[in-house]
BAGUKOL-469004 format. One record per residue (C-alpha): chain; x, y, z; residue number from 1. Coordinates in nm, 2 decimals. Layout:
N
MIKE unit   east  north     up pos
MIKE    A      X      Y      Z NUM
...
***
This chain:
400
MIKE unit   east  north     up pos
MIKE    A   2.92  -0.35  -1.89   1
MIKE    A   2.66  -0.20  -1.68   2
MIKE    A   2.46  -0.48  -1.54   3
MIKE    A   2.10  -0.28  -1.65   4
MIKE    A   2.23  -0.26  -2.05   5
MIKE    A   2.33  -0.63  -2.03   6
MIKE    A   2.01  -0.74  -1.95   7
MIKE    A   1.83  -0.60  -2.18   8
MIKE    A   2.07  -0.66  -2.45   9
MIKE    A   2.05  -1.04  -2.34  10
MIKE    A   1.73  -1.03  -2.40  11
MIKE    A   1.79  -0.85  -2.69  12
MIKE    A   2.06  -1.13  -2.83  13
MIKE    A   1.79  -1.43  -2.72  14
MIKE    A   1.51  -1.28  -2.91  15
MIKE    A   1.77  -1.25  -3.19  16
MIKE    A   1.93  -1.63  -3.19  17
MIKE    A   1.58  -1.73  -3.19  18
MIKE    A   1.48  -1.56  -3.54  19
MIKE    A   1.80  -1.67  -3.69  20
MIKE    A   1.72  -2.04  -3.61  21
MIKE    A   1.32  -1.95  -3.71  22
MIKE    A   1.42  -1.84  -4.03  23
MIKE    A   1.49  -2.17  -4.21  24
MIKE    A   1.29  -2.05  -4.54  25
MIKE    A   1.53  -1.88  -4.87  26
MIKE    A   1.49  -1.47  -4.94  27
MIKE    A   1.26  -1.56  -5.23  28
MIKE    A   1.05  -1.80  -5.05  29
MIKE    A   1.03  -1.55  -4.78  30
MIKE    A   0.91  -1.28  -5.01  31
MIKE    A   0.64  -1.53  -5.18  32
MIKE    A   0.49  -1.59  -4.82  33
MIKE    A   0.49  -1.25  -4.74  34
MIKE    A   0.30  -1.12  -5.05  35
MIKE    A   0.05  -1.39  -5.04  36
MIKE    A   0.02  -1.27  -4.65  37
MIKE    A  -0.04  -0.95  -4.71  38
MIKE    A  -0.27  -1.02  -5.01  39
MIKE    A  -0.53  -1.19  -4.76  40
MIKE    A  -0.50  -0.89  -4.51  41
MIKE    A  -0.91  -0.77  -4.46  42
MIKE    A  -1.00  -0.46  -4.38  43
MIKE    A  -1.15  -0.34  -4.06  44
MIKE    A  -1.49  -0.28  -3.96  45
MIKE    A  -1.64  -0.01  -4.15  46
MIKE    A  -1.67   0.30  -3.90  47
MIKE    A  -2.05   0.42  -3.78  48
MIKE    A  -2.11   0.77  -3.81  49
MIKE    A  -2.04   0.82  -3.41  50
MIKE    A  -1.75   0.71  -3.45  51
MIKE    A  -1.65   0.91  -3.74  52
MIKE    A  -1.81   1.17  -3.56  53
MIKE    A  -1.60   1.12  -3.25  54
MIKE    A  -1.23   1.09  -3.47  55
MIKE    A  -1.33   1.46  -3.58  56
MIKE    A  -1.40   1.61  -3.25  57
MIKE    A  -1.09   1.46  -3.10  58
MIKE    A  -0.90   1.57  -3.43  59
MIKE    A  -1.09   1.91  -3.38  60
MIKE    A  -0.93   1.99  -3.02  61
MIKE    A  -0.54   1.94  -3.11  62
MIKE    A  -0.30   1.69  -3.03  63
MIKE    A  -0.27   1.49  -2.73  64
MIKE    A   0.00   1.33  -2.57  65
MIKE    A  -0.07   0.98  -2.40  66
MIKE    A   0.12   0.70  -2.18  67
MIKE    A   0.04   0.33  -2.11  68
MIKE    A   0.14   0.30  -1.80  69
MIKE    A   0.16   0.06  -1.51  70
MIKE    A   0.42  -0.02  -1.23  71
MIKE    A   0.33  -0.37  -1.26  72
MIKE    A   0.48  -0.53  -1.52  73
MIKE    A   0.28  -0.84  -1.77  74
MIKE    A  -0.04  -0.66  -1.82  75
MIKE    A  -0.01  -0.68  -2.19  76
MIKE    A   0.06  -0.29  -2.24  77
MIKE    A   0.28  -0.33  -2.57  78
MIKE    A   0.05  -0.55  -2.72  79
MIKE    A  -0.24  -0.29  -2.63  80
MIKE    A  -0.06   0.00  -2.74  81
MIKE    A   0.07  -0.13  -3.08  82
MIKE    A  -0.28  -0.27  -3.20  83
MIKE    A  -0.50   0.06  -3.03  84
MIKE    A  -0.27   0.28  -3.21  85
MIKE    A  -0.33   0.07  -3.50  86
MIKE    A  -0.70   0.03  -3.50  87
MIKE    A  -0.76   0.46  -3.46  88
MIKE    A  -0.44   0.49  -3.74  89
MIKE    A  -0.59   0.24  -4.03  90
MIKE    A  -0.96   0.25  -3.92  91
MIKE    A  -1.01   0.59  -3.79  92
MIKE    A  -0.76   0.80  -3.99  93
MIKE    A  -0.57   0.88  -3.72  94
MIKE    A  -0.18   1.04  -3.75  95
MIKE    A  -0.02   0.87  -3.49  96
MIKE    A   0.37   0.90  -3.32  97
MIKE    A   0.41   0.57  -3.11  98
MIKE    A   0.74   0.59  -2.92  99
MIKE    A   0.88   0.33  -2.77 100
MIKE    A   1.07   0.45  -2.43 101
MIKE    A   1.07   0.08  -2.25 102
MIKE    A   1.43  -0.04  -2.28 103
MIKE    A   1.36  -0.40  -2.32 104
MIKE    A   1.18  -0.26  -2.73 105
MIKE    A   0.92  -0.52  -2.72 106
MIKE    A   0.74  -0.25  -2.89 107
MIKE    A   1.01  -0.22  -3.17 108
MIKE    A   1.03  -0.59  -3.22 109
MIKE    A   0.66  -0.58  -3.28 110
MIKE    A   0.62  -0.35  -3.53 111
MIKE    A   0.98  -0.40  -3.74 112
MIKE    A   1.01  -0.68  -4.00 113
MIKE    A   1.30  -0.96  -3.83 114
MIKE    A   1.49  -0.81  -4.12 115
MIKE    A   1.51  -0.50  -4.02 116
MIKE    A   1.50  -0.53  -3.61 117
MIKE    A   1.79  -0.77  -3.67 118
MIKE    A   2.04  -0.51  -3.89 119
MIKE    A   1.90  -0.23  -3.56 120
MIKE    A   1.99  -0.46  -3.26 121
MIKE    A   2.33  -0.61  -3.36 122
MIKE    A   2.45  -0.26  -3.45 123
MIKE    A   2.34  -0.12  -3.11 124
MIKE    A   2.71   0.09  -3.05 125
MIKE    A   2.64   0.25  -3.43 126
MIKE    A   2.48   0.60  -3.48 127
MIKE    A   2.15   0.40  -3.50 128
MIKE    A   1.81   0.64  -3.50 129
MIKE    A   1.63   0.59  -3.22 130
MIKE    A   1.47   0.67  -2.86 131
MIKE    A   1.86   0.72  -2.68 132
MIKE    A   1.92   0.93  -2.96 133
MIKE    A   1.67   1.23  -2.81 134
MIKE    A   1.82   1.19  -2.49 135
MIKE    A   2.21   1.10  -2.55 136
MIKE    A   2.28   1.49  -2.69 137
MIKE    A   2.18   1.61  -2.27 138
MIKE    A   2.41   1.40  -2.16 139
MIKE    A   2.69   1.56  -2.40 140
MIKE    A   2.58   1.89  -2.24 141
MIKE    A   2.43   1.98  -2.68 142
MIKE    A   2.07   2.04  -2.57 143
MIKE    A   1.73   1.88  -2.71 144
MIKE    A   1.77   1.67  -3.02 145
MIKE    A   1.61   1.89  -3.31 146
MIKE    A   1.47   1.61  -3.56 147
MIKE    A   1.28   1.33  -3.44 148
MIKE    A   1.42   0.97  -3.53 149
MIKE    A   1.12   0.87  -3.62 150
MIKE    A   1.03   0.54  -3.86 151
MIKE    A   0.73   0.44  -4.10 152
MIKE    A   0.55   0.14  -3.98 153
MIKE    A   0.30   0.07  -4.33 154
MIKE    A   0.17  -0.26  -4.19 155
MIKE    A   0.07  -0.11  -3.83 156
MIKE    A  -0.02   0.27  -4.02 157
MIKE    A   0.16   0.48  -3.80 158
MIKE    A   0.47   0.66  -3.69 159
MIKE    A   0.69   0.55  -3.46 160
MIKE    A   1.02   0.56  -3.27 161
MIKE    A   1.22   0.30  -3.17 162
MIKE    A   1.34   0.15  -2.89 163
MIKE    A   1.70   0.17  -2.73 164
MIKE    A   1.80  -0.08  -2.41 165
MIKE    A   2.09   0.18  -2.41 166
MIKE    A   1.85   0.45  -2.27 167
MIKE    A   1.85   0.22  -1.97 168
MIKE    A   2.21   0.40  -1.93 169
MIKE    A   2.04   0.74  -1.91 170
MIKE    A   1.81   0.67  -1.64 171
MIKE    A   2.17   0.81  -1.37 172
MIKE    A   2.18   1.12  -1.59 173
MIKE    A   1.80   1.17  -1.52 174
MIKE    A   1.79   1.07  -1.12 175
MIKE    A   2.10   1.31  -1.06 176
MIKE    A   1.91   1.62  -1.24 177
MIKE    A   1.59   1.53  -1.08 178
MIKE    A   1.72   1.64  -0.77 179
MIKE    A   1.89   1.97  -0.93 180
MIKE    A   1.53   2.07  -1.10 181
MIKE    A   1.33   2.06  -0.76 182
MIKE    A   1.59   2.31  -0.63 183
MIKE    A   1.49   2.50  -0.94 184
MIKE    A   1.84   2.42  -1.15 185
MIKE    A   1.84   2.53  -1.47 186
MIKE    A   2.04   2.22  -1.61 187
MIKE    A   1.78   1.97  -1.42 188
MIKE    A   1.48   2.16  -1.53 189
MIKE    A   1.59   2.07  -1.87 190
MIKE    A   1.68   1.74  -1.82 191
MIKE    A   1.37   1.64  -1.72 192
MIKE    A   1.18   1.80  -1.97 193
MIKE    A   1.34   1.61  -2.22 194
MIKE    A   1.06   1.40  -2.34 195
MIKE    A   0.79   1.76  -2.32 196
MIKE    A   1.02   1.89  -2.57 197
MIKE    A   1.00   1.55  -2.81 198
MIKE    A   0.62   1.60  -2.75 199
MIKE    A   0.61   1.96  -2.83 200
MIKE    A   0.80   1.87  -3.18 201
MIKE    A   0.56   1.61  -3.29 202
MIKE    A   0.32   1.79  -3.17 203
MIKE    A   0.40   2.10  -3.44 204
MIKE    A   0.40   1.79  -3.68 205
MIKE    A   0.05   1.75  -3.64 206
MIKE    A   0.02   1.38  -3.51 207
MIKE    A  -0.36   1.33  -3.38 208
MIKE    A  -0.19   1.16  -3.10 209
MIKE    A   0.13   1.07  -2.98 210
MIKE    A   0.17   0.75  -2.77 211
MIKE    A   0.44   0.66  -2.51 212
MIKE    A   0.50   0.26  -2.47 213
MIKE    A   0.70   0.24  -2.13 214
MIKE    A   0.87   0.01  -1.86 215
MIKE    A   0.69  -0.09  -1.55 216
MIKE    A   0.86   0.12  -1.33 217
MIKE    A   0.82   0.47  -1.12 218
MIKE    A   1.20   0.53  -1.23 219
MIKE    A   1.33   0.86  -1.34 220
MIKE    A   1.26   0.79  -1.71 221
MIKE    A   0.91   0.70  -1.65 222
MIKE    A   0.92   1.02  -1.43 223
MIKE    A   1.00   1.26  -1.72 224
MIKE    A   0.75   1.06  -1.99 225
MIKE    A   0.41   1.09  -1.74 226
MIKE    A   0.50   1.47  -1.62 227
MIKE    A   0.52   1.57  -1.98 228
MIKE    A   0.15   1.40  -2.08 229
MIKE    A  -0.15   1.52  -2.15 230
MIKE    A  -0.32   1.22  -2.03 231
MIKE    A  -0.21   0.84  -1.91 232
MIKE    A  -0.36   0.52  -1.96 233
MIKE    A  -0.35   0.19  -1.72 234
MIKE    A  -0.34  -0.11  -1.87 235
MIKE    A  -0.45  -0.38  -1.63 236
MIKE    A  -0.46  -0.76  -1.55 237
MIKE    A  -0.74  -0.91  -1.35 238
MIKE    A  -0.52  -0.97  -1.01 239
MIKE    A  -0.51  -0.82  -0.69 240
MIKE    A  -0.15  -0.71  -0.78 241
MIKE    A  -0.31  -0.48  -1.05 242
MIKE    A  -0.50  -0.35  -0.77 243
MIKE    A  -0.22  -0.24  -0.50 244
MIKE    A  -0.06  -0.11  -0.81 245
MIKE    A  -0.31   0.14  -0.87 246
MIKE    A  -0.24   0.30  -0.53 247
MIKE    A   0.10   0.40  -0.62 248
MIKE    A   0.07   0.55  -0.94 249
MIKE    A  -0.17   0.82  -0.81 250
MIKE    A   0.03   0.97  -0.47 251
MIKE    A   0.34   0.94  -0.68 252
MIKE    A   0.25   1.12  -1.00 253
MIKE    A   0.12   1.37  -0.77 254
MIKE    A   0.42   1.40  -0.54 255
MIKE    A   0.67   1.46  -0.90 256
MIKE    A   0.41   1.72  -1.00 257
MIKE    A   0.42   1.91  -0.68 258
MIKE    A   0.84   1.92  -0.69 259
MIKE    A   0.84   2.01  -1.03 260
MIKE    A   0.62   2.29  -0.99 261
MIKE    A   0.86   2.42  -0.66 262
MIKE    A   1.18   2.39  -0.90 263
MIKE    A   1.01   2.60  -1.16 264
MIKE    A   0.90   2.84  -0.91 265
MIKE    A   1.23   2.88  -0.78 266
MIKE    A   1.41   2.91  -1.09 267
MIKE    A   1.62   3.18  -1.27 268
MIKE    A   1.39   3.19  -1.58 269
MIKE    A   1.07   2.98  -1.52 270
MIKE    A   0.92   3.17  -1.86 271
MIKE    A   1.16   2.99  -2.06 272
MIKE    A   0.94   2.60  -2.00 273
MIKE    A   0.60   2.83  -1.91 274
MIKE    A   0.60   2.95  -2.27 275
MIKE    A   0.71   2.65  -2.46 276
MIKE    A   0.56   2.37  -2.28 277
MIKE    A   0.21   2.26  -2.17 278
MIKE    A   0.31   2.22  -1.79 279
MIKE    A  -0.05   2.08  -1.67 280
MIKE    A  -0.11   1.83  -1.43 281
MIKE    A  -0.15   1.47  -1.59 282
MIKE    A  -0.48   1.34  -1.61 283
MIKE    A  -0.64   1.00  -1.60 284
MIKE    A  -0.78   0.89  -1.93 285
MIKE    A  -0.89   0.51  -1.86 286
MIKE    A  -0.81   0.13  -1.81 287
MIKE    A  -0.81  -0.16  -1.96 288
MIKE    A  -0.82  -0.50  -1.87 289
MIKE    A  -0.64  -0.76  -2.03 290
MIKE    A  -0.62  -1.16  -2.05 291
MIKE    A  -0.94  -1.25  -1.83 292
MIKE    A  -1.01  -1.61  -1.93 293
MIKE    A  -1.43  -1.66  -2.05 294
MIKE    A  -1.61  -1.97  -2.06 295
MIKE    A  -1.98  -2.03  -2.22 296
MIKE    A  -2.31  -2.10  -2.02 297
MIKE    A  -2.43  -2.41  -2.19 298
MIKE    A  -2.79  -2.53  -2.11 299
MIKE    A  -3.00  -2.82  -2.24 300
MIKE    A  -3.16  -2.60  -2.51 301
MIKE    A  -2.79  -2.40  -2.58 302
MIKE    A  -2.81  -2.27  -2.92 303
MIKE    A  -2.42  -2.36  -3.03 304
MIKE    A  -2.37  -2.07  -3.31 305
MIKE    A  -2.46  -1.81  -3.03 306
MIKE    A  -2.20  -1.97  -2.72 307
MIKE    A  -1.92  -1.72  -2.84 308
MIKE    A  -2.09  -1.41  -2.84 309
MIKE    A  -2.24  -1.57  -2.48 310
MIKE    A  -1.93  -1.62  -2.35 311
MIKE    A  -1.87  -1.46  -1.93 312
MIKE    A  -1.61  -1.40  -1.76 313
MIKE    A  -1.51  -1.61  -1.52 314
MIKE    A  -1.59  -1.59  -1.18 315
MIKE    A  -1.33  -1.57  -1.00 316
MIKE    A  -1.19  -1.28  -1.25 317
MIKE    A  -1.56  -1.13  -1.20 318
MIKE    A  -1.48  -1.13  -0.84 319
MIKE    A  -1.14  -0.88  -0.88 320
MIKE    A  -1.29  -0.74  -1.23 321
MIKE    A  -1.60  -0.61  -1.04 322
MIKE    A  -1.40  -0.41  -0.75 323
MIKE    A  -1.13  -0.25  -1.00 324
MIKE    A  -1.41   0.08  -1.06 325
MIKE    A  -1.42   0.20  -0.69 326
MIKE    A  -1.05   0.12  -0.68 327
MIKE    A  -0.99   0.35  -0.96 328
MIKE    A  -1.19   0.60  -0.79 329
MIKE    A  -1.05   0.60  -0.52 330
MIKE    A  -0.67   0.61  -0.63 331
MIKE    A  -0.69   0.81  -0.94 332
MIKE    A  -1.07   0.99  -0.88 333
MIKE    A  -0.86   1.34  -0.88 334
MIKE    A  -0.67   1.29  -1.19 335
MIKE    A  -0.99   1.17  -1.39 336
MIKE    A  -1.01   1.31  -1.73 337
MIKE    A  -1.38   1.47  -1.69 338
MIKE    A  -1.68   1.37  -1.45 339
MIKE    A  -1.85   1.22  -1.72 340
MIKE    A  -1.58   0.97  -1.88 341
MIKE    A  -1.60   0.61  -1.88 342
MIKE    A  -1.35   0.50  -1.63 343
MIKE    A  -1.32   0.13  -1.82 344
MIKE    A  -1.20   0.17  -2.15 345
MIKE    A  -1.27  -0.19  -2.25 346
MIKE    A  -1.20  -0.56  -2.16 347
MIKE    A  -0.96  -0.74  -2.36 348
MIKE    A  -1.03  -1.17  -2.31 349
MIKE    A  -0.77  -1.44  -2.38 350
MIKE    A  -0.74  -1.46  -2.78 351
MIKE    A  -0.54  -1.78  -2.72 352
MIKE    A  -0.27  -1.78  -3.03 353
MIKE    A  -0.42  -1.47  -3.21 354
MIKE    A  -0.16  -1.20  -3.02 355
MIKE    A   0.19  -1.44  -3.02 356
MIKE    A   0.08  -1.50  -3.38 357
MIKE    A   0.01  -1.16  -3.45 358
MIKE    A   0.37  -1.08  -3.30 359
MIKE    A   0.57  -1.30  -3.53 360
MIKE    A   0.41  -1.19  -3.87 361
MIKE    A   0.45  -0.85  -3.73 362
MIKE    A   0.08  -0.74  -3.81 363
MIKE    A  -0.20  -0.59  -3.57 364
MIKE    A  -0.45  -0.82  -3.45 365
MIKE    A  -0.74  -0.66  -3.63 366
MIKE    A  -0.58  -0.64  -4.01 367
MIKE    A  -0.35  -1.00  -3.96 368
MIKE    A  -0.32  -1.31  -4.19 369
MIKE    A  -0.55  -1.52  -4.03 370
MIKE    A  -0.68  -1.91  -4.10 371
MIKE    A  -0.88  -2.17  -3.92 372
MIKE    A  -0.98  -2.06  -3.58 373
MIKE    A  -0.81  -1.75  -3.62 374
MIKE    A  -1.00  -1.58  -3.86 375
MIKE    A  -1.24  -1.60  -3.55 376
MIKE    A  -1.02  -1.45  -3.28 377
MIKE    A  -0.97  -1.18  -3.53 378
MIKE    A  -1.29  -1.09  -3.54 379
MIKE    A  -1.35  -1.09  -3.19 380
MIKE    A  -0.98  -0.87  -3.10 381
MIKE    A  -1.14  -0.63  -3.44 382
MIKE    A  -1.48  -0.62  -3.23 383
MIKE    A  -1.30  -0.56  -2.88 384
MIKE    A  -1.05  -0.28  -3.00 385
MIKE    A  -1.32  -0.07  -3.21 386
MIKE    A  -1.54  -0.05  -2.88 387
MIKE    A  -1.19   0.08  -2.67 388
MIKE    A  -1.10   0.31  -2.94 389
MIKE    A  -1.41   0.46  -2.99 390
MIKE    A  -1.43   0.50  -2.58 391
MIKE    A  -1.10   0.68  -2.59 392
MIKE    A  -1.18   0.92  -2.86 393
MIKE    A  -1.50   0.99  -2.60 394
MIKE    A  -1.29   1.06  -2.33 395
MIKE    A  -1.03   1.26  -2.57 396
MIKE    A  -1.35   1.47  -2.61 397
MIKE    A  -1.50   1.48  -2.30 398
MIKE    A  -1.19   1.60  -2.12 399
MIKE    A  -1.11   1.93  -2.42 400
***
């Protein structure tokens, strides 16, 4: 077995075992807890009239591509994409595609019941619907994949895609054609526009916005996702190694652009991607950072119901935090969306047990069961994801 697909179907089987063992409780009990789960669900915050006003606009211009992406890996991207996507979907109205193109599906096991993501992953060799199956047909030399294998996720409100650790196996198929398309191949061309042409179908579906969850790597798969997007998104941790990653992404993305643009120059029939795909350079939509820890100022005269909303950073996050807007400007200034955008989409602080919580009910933060100090932490992760969505759908604008 190649020693890529058995890692992540280890991880695959461990994440499996452990439900099994978890799931102690009989079908009907099961299905009591998860009505009277779902039964407490709140809604969101009710939506101001700029922001209703910015959902329009952004539905106004068309559909938009977008990838979370970042070489480095344990920045908390899944978790950000699943619950964003989830907050403009339930809150803002949003139609949303979220595919998940990371082989390790953290994404998938997210947003599937254990149920379900159990009957997927033990089946794996099976016909199963999923991301391998857009790519698997190149590799059998039958062209793009004509339907999407796409899912309903009611709990999350969108659209999505699963995940596939066996599209870890295509990632040869993708390198070797890679270096046919910047001759100008035919063949390699199309190979790497393999993930333009799933965004050019959901595209004609209408989705507001179709979002890419992906692997932290500057691979050949992560090559074709980010040169077939409108727009990419870094998710960040407060740590210098967020920072020397920023310096990569740029002069790389940049580099596949350039050699793309020579293969299609040089090709026999360059008209045939012109005309069908939006071939524009990626562009820089924002970044987020994730997991800084806070702590409260408290004085003598400390008024105690006002220390959570008081809460700062601390320091020695500040220190890194403060630096990351030249950085970006500096690595990525050239790729920004438009002049005017905010460069930091928002800051997402340690919500202690809210996200690993939110994970194993398989809920978004903002809409989950919550109790205790929980109901707490979900207002704060409700509070923190309104003010990034609405910042995205301003730079969705700003950038038309």
């Amino acid at each position: 077995m190649d020693k890529r697909r058995h890692g992540q179907c280890g991880n695959l089987r461990s994440w499996i075992i452990n439900v099994k063992r978890y799931k102690t409780v009989s079908g009907d009990d099961v299905a009591t807890q998860t009505t009277k789960r779902r039964s407490r669900r709140l809604p969101g915050i009710p939506l101001t009239n700029v922001q209703t006003d910015l959902m329009k606009d952004a539905r106004a211009i068309g559909s938009r591509a977008i990838c979370f992406f970042n070489n480095k890996g344990g920045v908390g991207k899944t978790t950000l994409v699943a619950n964003l996507a989830s907050e403009l979907a339930k809150n803002f109205g949003a139609k949303i595609l979220v595919v998940d193109a990371d082989p390790q599906c953290n994404l998938s096991q997210y947003v599937l019941d254990d149920d379900v993501a159990i009957d997927i992953y033990t089946s794996l060799d099976s016909d199963i619907s999923s991301i391998y199956s857009v790519v698997r047909p190149l590799a059998l030399g039958k062209g793009y994949q004509q339907d999407l294998p796409v899912r309903r996720s009611d709990v999350f409100g969108y659209d999505v895609i699963i995940g596939d650790p066996r599209l870890a196996l295509q990632e040869d198929l993708l390198a070797q054609d890679w270096r046919d398309a910047k001759a100008g191949g035919m063949r390699g061309i199309q190979t790497t526009f393999v993930f333009a042409d799933l965004v050019e179908r959901a595209k004609q579906q209408n989705y507001d916005f179709v979002f890419f969850d992906m692997g932290p790597s500057l691979g050949a798969i992560n090559r074709s996702i980010l040169l077939a997007m409108d727009f990419f998104v870094v998710p960040m941790s407060i740590d210098i190694f967020s920072q020397w990653a920023l310096r990569n992404i740029g002069s790389t993305v940049k580099a596949w652009h350039k050699e793309l643009t020579t293969g299609l120059r040089l090709s026999e029939d360059p008209a045939e991607f012109y005309d069908k795909y939006d071939f524009i350079p990626l562009r820089f939509l924002g970044y987020v950072t994730q997991q800084h820890k806070e702590r409260a100022e408290i004085g003598a005269d400390a008024d105690l119901a006002k220390l959570s909303k008081d809460k700062k950073i601390v320091k020695a996050y500040e220190d890194i935090a403060q630096s990351f807007p030249e950085d970006v400007k500096s690595y990525l200034g050239e790729f920004f969306a438009s002049p005017d955008m905010l460069g930091e989409l928002g800051r997402i602080r340690n919500l202690g047990s809210l996200a690993p919580k939110s994970q194993s009910q398989h809920e978004p933060m903002v809409t989950m069961t919550a109790t205790g100090s929980l109901i707490q932490l979900r207002k704060q992760a409700r509070e923190i994801y309104r003010g990034i969505a609405e910042k995205f759908l301003s730079n969705i604008v700003l950038a038309k």
